[in-house]
N, CA, C and O atoms as CSV, one atom per row, in Angstrom:
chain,resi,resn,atom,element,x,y,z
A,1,UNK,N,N,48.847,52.762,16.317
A,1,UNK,CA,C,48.237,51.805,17.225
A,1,UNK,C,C,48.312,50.405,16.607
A,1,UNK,O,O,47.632,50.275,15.589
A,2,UNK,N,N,48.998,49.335,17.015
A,2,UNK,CA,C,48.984,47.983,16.998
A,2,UNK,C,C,47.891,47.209,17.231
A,2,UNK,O,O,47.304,47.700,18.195
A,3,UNK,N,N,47.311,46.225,16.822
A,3,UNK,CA,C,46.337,45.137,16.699
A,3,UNK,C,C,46.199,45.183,18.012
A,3,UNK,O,O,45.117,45.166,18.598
A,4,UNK,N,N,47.164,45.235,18.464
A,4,UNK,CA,C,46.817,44.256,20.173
A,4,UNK,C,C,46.341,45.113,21.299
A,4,UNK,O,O,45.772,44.671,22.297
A,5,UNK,N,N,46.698,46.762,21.003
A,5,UNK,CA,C,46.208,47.283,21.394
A,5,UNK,C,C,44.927,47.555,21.732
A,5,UNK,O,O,44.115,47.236,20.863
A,6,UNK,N,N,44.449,48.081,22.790
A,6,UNK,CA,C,42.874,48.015,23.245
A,6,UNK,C,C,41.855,48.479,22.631
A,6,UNK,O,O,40.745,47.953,22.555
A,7,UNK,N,N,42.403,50.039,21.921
A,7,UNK,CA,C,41.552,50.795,21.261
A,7,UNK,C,C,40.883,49.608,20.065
A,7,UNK,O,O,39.719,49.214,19.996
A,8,UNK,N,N,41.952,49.260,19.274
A,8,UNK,CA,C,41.530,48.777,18.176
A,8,UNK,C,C,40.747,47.194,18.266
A,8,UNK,O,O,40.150,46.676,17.321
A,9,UNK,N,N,40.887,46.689,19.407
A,9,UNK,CA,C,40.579,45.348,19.973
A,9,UNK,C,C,39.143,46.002,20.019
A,9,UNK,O,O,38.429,45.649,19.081
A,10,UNK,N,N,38.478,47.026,21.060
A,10,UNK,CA,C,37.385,47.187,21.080
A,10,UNK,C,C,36.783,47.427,20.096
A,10,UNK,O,O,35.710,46.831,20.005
A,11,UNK,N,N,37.105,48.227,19.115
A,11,UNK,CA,C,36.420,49.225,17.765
A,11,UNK,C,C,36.298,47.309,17.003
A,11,UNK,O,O,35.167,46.908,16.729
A,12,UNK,N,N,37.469,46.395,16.766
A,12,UNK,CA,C,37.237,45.101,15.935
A,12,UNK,C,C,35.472,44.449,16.917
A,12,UNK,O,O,34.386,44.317,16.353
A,13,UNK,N,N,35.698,44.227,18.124
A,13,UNK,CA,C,34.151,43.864,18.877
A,13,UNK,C,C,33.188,44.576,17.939
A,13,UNK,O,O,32.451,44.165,17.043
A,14,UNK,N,N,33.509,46.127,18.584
A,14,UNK,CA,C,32.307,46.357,17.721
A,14,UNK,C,C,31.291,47.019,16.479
A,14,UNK,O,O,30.215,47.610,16.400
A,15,UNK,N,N,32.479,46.461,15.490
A,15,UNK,CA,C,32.586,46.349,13.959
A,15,UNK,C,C,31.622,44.641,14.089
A,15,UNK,O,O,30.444,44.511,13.756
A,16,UNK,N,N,32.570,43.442,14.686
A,16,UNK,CA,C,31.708,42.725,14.893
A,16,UNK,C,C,30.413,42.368,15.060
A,16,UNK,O,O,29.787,41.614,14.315
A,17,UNK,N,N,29.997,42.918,16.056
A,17,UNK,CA,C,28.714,43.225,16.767
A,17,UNK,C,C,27.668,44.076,15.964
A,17,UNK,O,O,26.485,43.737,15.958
A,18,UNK,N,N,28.163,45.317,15.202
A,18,UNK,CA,C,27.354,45.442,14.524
A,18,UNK,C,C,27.070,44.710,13.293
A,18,UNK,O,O,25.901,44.558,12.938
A,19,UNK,N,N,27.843,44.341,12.755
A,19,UNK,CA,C,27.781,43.201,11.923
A,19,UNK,C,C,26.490,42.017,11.798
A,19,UNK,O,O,25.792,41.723,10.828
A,20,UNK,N,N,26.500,41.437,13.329
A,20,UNK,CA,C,25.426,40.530,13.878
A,20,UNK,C,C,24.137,41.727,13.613
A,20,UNK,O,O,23.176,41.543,12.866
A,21,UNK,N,N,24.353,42.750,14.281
A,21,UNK,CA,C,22.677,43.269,13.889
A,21,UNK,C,C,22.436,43.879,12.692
A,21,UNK,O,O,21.295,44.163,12.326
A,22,UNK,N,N,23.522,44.128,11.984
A,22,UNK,CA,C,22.632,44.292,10.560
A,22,UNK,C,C,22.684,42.912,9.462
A,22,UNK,O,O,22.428,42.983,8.260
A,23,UNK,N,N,23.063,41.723,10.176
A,23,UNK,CA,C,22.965,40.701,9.674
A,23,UNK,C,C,21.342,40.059,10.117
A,23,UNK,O,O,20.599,39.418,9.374
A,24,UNK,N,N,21.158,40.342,11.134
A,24,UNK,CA,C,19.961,39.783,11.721
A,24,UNK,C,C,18.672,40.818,11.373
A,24,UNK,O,O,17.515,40.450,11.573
A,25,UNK,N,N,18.956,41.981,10.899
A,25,UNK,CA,C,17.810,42.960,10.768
A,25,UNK,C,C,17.604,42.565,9.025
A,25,UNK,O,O,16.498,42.323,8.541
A,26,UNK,N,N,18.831,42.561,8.271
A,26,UNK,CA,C,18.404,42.157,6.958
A,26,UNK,C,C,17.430,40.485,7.130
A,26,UNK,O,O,16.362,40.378,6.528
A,27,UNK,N,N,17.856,39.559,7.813
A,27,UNK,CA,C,17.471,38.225,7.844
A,27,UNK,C,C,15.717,38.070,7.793
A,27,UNK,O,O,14.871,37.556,7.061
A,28,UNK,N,N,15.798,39.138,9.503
A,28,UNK,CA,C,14.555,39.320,9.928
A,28,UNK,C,C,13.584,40.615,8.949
A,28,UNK,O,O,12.565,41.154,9.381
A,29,UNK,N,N,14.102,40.845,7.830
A,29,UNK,CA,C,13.406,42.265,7.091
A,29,UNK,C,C,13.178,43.203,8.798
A,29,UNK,O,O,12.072,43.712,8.981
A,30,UNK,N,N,13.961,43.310,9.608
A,30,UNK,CA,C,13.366,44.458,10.376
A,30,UNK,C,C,14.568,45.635,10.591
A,30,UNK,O,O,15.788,45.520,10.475
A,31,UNK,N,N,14.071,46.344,10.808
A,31,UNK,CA,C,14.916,47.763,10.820
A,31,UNK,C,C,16.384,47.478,11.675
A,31,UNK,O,O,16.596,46.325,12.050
A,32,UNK,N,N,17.186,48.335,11.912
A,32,UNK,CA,C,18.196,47.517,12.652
A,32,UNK,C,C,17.975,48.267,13.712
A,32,UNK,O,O,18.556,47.872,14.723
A,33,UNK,N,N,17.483,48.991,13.799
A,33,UNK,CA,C,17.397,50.107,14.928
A,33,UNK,C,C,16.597,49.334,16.064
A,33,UNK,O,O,16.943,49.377,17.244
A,34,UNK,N,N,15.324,48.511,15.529
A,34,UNK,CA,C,14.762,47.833,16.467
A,34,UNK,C,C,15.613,46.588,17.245
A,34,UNK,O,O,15.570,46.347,18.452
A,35,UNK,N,N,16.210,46.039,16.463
A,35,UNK,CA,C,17.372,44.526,16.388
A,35,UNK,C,C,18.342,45.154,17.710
A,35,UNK,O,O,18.689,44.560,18.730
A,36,UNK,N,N,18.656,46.680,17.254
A,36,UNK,CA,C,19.745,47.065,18.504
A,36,UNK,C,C,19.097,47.137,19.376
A,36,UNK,O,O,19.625,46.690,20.394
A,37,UNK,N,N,17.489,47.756,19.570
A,37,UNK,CA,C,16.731,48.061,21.051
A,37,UNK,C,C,16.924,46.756,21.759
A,37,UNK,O,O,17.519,46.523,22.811
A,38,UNK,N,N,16.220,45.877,20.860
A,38,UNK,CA,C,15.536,43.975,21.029
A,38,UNK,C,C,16.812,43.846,22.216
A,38,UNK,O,O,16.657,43.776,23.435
A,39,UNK,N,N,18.370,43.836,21.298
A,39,UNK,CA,C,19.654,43.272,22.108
A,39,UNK,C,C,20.017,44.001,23.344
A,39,UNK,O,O,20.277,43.241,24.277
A,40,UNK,N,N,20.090,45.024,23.559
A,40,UNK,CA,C,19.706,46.036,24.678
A,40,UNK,C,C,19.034,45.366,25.776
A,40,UNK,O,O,19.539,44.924,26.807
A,41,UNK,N,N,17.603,45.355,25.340
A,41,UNK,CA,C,16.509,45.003,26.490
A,41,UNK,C,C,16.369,43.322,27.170
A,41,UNK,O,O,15.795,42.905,28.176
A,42,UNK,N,N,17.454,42.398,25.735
A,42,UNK,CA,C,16.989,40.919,25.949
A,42,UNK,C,C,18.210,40.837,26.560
A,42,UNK,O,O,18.155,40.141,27.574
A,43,UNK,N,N,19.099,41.207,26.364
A,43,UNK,CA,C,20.786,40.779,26.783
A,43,UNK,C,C,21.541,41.552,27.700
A,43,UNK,O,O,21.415,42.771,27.812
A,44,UNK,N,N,22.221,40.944,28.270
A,44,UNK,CA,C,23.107,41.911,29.414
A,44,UNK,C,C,24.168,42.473,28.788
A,44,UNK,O,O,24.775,43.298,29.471
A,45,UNK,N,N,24.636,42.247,27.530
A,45,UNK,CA,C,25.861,42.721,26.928
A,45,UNK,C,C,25.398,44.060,26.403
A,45,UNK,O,O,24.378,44.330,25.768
A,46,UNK,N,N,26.704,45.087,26.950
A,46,UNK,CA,C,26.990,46.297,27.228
A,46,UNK,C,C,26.909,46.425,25.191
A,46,UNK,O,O,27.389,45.511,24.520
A,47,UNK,N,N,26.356,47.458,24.628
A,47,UNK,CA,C,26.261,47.637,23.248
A,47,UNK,C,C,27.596,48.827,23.319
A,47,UNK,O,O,27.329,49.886,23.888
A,48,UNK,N,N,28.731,48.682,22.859
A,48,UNK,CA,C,29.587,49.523,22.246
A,48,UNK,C,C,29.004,50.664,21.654
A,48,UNK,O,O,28.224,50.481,20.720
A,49,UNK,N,N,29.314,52.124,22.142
A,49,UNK,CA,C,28.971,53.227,20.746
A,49,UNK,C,C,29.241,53.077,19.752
A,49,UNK,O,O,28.516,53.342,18.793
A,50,UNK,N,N,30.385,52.600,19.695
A,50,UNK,CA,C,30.740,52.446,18.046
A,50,UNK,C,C,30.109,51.942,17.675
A,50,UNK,O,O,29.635,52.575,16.732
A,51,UNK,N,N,29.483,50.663,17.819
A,51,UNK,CA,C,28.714,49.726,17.109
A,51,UNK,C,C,27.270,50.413,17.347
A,51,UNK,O,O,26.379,49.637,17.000
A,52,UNK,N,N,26.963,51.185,17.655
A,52,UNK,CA,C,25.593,52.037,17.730
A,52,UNK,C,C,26.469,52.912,16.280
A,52,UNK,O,O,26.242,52.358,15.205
A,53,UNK,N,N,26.961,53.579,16.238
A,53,UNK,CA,C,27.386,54.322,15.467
A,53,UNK,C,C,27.488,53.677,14.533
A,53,UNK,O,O,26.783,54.221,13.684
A,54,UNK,N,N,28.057,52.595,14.021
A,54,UNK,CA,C,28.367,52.178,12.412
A,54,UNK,C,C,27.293,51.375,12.016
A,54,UNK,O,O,27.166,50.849,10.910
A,55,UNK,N,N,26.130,51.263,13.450
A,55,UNK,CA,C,24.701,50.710,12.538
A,55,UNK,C,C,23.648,52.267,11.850
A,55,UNK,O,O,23.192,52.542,10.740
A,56,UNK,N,N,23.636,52.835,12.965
A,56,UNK,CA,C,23.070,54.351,12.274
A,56,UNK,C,C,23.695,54.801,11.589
A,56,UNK,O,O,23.116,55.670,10.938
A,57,UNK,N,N,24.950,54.625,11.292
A,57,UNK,CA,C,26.276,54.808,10.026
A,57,UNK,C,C,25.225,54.811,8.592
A,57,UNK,O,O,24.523,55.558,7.910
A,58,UNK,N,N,25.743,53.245,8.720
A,58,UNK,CA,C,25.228,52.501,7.569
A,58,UNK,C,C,23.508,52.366,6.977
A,58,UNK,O,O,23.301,52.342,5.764
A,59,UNK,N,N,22.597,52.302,7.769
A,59,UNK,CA,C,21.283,52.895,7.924
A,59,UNK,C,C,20.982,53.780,7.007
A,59,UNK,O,O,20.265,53.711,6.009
A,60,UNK,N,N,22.042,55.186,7.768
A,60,UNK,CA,C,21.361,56.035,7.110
A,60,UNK,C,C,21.845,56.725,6.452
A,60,UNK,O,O,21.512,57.905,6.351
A,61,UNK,N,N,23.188,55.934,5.529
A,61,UNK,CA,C,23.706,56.057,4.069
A,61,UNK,C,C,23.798,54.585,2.894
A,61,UNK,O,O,24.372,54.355,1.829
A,62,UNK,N,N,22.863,53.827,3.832
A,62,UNK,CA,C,22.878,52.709,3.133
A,62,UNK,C,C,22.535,52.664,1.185
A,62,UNK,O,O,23.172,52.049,0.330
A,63,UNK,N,N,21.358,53.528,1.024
A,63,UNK,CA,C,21.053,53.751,-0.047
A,63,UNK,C,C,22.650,54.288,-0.859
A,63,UNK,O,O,23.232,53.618,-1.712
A,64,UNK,N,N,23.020,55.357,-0.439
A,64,UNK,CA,C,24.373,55.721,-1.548
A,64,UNK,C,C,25.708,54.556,-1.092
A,64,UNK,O,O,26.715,54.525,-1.799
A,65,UNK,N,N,25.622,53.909,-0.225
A,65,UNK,CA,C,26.545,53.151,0.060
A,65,UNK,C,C,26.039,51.874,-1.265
A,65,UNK,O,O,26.676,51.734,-2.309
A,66,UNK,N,N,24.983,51.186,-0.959
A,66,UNK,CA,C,24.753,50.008,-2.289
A,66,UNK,C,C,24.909,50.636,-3.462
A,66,UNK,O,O,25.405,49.950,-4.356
A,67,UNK,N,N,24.569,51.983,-3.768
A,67,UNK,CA,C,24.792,52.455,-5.300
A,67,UNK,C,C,26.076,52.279,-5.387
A,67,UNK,O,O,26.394,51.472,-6.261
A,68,UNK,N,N,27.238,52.909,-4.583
A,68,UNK,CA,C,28.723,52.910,-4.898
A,68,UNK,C,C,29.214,51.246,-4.888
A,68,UNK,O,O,30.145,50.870,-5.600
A,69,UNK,N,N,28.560,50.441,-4.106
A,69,UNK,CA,C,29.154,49.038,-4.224
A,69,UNK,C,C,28.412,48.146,-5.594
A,69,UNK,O,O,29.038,47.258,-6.172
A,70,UNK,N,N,26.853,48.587,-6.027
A,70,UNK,CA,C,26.460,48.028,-7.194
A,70,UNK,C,C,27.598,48.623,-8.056
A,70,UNK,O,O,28.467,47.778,-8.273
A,71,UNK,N,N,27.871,49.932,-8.656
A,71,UNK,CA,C,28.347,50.688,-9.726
A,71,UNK,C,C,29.843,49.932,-9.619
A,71,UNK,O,O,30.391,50.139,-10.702
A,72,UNK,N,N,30.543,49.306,-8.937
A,72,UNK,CA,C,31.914,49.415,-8.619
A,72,UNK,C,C,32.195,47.742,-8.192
A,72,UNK,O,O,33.284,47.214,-7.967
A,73,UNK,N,N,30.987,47.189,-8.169
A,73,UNK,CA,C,31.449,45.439,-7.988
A,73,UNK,C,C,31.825,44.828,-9.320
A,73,UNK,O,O,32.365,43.729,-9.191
A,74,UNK,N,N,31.706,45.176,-10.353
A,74,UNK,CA,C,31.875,43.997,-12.035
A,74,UNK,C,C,31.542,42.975,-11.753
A,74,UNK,O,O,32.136,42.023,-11.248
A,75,UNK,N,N,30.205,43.178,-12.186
A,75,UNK,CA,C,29.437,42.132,-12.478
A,75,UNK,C,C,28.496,41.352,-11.637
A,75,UNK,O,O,27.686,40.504,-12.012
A,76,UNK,N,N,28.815,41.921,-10.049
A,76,UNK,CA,C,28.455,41.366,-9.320
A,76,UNK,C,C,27.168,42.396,-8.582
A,76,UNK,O,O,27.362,43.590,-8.354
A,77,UNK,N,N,25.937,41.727,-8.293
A,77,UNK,CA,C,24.386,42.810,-7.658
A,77,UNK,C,C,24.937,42.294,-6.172
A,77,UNK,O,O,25.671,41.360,-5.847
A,78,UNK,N,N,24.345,43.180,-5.530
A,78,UNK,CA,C,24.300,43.162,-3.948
A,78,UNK,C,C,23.425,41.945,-3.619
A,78,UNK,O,O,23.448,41.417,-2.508
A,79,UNK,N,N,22.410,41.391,-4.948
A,79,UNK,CA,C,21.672,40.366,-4.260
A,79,UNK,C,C,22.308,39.308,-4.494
A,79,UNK,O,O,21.968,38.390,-3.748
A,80,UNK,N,N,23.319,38.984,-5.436
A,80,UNK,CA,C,23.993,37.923,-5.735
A,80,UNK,C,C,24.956,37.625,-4.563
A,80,UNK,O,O,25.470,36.535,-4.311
A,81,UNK,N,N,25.121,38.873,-3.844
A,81,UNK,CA,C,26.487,38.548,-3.068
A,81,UNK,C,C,25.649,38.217,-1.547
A,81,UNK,O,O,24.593,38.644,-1.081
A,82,UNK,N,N,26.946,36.997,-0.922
A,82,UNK,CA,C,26.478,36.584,0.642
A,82,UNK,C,C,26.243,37.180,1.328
A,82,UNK,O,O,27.236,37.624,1.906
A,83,UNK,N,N,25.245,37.562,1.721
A,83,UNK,CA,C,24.330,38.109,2.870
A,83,UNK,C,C,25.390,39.071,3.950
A,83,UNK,O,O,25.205,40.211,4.375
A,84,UNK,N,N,26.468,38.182,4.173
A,84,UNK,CA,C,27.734,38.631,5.166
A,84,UNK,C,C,28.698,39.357,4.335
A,84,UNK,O,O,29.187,40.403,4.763
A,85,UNK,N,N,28.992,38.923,3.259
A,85,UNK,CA,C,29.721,40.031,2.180
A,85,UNK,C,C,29.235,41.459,2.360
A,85,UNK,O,O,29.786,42.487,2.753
A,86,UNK,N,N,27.544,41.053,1.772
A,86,UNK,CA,C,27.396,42.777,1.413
A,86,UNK,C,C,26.862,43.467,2.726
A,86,UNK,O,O,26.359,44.572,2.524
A,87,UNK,N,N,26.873,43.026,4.039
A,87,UNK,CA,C,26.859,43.716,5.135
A,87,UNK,C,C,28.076,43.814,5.513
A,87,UNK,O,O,28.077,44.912,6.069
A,88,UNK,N,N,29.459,43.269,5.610
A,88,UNK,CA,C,30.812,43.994,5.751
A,88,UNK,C,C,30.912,45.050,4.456
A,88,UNK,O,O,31.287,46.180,4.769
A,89,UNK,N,N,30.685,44.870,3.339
A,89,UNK,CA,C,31.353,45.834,2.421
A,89,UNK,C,C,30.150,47.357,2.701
A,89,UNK,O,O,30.405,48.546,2.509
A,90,UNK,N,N,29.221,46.904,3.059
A,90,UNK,CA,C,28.310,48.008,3.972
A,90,UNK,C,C,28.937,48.727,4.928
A,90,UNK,O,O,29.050,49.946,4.800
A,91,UNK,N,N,29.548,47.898,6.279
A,91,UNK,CA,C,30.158,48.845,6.786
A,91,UNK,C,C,31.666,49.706,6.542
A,91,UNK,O,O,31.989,50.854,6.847
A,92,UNK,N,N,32.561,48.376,5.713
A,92,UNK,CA,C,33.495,48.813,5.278
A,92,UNK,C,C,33.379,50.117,4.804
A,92,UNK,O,O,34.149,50.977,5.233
A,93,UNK,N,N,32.537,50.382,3.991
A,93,UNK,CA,C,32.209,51.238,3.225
A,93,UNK,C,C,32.181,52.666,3.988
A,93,UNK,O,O,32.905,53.662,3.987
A,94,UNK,N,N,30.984,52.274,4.643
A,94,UNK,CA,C,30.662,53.357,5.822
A,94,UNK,C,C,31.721,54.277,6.701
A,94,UNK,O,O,31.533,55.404,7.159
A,95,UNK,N,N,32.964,53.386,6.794
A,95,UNK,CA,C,34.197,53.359,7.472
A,95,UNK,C,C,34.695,54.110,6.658
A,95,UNK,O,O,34.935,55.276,6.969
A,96,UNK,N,N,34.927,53.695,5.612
A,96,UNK,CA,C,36.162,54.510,5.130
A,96,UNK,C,C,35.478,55.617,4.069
A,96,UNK,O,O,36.183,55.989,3.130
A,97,UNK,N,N,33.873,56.245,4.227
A,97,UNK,CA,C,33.615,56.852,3.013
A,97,UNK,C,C,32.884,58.286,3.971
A,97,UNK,O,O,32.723,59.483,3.729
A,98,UNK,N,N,32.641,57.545,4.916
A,98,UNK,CA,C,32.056,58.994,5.948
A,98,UNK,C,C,32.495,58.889,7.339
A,98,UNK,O,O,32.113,59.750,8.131
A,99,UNK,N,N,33.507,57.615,7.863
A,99,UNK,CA,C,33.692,57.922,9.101
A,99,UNK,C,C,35.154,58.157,9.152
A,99,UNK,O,O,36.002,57.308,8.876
A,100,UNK,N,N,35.422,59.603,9.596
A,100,UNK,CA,C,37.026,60.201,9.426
A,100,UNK,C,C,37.788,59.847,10.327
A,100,UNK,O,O,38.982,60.139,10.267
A,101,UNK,N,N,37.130,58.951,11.637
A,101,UNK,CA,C,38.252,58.737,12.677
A,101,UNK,C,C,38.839,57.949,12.336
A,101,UNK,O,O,40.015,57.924,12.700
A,102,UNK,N,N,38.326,56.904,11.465
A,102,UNK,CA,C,39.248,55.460,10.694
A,102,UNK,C,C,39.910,55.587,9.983
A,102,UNK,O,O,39.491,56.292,9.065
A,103,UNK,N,N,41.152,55.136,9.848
A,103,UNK,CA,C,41.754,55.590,8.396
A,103,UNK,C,C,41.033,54.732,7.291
A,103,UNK,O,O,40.111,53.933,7.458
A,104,UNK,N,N,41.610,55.051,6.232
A,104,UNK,CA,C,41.088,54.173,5.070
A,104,UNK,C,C,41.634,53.050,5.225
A,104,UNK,O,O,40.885,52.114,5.501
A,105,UNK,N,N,43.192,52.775,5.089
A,105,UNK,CA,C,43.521,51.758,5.333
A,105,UNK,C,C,42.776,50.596,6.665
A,105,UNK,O,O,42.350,49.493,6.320
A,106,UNK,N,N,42.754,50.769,7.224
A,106,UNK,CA,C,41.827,50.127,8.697
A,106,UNK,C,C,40.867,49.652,8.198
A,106,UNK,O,O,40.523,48.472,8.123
A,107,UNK,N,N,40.180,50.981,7.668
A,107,UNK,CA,C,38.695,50.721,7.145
A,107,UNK,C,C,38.600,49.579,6.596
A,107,UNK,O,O,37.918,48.685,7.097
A,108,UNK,N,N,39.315,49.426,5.408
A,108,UNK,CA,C,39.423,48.032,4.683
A,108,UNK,C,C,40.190,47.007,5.188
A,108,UNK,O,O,39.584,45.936,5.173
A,109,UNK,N,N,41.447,46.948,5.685
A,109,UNK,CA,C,41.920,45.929,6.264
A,109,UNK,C,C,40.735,44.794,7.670
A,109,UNK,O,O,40.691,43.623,8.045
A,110,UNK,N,N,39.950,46.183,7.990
A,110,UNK,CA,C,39.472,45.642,8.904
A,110,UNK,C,C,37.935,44.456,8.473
A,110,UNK,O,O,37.506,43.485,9.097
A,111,UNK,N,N,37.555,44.967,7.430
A,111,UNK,CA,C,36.435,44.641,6.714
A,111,UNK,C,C,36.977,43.232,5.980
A,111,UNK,O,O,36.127,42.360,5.804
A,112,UNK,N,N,38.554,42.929,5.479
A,112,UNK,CA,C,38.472,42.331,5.317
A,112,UNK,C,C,38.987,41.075,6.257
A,112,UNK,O,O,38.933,39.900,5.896
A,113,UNK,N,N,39.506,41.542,7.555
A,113,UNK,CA,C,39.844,40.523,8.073
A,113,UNK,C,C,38.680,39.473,8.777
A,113,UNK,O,O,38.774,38.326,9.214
A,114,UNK,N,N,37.214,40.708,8.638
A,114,UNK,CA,C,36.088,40.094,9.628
A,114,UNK,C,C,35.978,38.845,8.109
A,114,UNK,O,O,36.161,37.652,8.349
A,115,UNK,N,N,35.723,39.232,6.884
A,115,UNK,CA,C,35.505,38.694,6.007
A,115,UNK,C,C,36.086,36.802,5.750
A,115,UNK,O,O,35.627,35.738,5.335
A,116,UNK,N,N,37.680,37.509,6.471
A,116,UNK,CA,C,38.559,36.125,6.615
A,116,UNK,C,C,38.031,35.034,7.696
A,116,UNK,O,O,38.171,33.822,7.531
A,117,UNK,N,N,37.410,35.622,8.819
A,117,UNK,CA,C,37.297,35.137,9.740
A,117,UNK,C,C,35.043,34.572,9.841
A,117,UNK,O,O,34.366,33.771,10.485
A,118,UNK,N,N,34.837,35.447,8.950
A,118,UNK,CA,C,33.044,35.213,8.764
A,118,UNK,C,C,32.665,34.706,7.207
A,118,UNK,O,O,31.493,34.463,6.917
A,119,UNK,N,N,33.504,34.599,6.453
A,119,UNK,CA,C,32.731,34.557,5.108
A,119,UNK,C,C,34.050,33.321,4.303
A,119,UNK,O,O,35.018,32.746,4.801
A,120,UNK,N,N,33.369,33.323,2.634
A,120,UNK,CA,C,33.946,31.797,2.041
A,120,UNK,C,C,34.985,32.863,2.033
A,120,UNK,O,O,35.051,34.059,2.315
A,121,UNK,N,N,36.152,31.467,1.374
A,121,UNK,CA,C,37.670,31.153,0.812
A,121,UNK,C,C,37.675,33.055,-0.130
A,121,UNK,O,O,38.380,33.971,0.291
A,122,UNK,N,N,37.056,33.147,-0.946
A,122,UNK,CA,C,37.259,34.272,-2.114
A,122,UNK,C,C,36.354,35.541,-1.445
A,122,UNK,O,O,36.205,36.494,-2.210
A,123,UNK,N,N,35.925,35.624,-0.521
A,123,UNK,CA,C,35.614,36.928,0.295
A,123,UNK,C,C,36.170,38.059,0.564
A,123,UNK,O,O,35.745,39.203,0.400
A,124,UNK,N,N,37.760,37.439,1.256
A,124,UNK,CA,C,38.578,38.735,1.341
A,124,UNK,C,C,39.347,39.244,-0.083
A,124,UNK,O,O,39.705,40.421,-0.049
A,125,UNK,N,N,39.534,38.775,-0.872
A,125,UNK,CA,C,40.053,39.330,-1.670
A,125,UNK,C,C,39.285,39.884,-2.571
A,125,UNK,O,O,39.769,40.606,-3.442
A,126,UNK,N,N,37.903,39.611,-2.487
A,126,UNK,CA,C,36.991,40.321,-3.315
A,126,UNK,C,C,36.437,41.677,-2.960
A,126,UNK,O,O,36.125,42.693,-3.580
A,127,UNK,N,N,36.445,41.275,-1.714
A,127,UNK,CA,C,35.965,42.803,-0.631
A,127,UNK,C,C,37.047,43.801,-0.473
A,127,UNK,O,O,36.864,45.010,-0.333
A,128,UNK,N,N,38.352,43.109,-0.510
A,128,UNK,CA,C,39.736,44.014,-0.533
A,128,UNK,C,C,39.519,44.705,-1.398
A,128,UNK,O,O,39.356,45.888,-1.099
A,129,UNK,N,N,39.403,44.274,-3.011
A,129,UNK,CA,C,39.699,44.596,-4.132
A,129,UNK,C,C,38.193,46.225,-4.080
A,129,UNK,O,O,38.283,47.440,-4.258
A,130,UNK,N,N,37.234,45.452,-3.806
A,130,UNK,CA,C,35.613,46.466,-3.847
A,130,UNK,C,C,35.818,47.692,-3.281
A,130,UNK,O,O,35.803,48.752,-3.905
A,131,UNK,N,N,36.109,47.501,-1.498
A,131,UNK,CA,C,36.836,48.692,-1.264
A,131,UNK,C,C,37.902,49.427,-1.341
A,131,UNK,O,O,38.012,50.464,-0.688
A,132,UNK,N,N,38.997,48.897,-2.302
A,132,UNK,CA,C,40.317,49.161,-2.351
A,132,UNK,C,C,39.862,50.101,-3.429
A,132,UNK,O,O,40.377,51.216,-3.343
A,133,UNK,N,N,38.774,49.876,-4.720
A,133,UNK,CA,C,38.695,50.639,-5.593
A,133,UNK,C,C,37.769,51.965,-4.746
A,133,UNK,O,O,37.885,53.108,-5.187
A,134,UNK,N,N,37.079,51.760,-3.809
A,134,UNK,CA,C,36.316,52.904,-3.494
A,134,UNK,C,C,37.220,53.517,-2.497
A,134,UNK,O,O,36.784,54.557,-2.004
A,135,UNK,N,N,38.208,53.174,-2.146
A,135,UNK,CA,C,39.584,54.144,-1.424
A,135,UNK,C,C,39.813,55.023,-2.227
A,135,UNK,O,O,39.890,56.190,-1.841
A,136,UNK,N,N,40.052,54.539,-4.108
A,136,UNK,CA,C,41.285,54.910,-4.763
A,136,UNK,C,C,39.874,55.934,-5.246
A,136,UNK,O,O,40.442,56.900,-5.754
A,137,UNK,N,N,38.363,56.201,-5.342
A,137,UNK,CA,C,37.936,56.868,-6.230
A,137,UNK,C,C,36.924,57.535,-5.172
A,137,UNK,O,O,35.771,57.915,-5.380
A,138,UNK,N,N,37.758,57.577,-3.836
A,138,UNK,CA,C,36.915,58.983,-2.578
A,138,UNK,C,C,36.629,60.062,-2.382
A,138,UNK,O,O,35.742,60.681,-1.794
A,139,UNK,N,N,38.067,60.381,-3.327
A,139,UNK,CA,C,37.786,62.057,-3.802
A,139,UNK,C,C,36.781,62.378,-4.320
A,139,UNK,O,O,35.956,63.221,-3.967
A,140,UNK,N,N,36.813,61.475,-5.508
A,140,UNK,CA,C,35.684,62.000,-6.250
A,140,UNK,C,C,34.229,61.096,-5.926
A,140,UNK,O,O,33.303,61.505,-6.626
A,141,UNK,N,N,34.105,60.724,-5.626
A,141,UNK,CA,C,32.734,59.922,-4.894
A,141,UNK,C,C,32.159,61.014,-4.105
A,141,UNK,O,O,31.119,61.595,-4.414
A,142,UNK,N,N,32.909,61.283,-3.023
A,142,UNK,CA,C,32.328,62.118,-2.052
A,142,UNK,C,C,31.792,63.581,-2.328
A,142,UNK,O,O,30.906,64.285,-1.843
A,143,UNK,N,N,33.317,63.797,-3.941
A,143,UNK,CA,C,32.835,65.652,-4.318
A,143,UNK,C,C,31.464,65.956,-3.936
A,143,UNK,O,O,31.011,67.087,-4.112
């Protein structure tokens, strides 16, 4: 499937989209689960499953998801990093460490293109590199 294709046009929305609510649930300290009801009930925009899916994704592997990105950043804490960093490398993560419909490759390409397009100059190649090492060490992460 090609970029331009629909499938992957929608799944990029809503990779996006969830993005915004676990950007806004960390901001607001509130759960994201509420952030998705809030957008639901305040907004006319249709919420993507997927993007229901890669927020309850991430939710509710968030805890082993920050351990594998603390243990595996050098040098770098999840609190040091931009707010938008460590919520893409959150879902990135999520993508390519428990969700099997994505490939890996995607997983990360995709994480880092939001990165290119939402975050500074040294984002994508830092987030490439973060999940590129948690591609190469899945086997054994996941054993």
């Amino acid at each position: 499937m090609t970029a331009g294709t629909h499938g992957t046009s929608a799944r990029s929305k809503a990779r996006r989209r969830a993005l915004d609510i676990l950007f806004e649930a960390e901001q607001r300290e509130a759960p994201a689960a509420e952030v998705l009801q809030r957008r639901r009930e305040r907004t006319e925009q249709t919420i993507n499953p997927y993007t229901v899916a890669i927020v309850d994704g991430v939710t509710s592997r968030q805890a082993e998801i920050d351990e594998f990105l603390e243990t595996y950043a050098q040098g770098w804490t999840l609190e040091r990093m931009p707010s938008v960093d460590r919520i893409l490398l959150r879902v990135g993560a999520w993508e390519l460490l428990y969700n099997d419909d994505v490939p890996d490759a995607v997983a990360v390409s995709e994480a880092v293109e939001l990165a290119r397009a939402l975050s500074t100059d040294d984002s994508p190649q830092f987030i490439n590199g973060l999940l590129g090492r948690l591609q190469e060490l899945k086997p054994t992460l996941l054993a």
